[in-house]
C-alpha positions in Angstrom: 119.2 46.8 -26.5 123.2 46.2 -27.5 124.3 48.3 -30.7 125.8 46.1 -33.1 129.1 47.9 -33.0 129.3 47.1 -29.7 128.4 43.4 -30.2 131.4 43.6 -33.1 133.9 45.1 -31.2 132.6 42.2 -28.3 133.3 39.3 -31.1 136.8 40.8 -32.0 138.1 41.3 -28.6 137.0 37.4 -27.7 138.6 36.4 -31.0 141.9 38.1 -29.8 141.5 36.4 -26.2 141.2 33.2 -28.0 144.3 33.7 -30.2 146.6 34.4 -27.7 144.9 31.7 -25.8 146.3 28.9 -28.5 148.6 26.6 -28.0 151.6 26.9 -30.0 151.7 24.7 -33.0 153.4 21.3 -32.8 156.3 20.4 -34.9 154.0 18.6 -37.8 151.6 21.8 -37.5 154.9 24.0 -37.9 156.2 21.7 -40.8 152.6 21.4 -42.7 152.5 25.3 -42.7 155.4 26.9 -43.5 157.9 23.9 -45.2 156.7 25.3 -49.0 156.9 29.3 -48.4 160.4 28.6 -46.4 161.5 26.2 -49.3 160.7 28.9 -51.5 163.0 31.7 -49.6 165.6 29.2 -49.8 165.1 28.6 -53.8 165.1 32.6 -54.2 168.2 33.4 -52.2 170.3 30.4 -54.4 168.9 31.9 -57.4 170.0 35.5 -56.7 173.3 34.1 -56.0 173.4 31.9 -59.3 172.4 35.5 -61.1 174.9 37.4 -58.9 177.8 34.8 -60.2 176.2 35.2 -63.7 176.9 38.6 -63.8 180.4 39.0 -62.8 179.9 40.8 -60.3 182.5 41.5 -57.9 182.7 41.3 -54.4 180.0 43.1 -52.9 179.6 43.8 -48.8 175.8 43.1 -49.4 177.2 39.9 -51.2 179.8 39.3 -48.7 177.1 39.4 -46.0 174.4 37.1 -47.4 177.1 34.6 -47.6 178.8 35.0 -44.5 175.1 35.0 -43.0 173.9 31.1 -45.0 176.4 29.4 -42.3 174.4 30.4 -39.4 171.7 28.5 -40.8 173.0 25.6 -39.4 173.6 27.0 -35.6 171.4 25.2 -33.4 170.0 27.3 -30.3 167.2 28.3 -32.3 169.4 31.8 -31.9 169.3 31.9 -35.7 167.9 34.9 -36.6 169.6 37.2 -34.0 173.1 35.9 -35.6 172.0 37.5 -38.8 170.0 40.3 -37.7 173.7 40.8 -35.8 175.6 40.3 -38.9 173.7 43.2 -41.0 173.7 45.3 -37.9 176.1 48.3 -38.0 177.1 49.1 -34.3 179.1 52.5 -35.3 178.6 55.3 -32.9 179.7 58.2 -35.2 176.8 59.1 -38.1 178.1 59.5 -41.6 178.6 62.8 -42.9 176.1 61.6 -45.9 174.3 58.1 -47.2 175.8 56.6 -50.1 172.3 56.3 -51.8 168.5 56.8 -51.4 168.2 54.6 -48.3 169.5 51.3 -46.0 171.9 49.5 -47.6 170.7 46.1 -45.5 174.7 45.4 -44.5 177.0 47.4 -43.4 179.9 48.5 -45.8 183.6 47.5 -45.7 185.8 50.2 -45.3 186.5 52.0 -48.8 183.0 50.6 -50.3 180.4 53.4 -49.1 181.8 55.2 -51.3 
């Protein structure tokens, strides 16, 4: 007789098989599923830069970054994301002596704004 763990742990394995079996989605499959939650992103990252504006704040290298990053929306080479990822990256070889705050700042500072 098969313990029903085993059976379970049989099921999830095969389910896992299958997934990686899938095709990829089509274009209308990629569209139907993700066109609302990436319209979304898009709606948040105008807003925070309507409030940013709002507030009078000035030039910020997190600020400067998430603009300087919007442009490479529109590369095509569906290279997209490692453009940005490079963009926020901060190649430096030497560590800092200490963090400006309690963690990442997501973008790397211009000289004279760590501080």
């Amino acid at each position: 007789m098969v313990s029903s763990a085993k059976l379970s742990l049989e099921r999830i394995f095969l389910s896992s098989i299958v997934a990686i079996m899938k095709p990829p989605l089509s274009a209308d499959e990629l569209l139907e599923l993700y066109f609302i939650e990436t319209r979304h992103k898009l709606l948040d990252v105008a807003a925070f830069l309507d409030r940013m504006e709002r507030s009078g704040v000035e030039e910020d290298f997190r600020l400067k970054a998430l603009k300087d990053a919007i442009p490479l929306l529109e590369n095509t080479g569906a290279k997209r994301c490692a453009a940005i990822l490079e963009l926020f990256s901060d190649h430096s070889e030497v560590p800092i002596e200490k963090a400006p705050g309690k963690g990442a700042a997501g973008a790397v500072p211009l000289s004279g704004d760590a501080e």
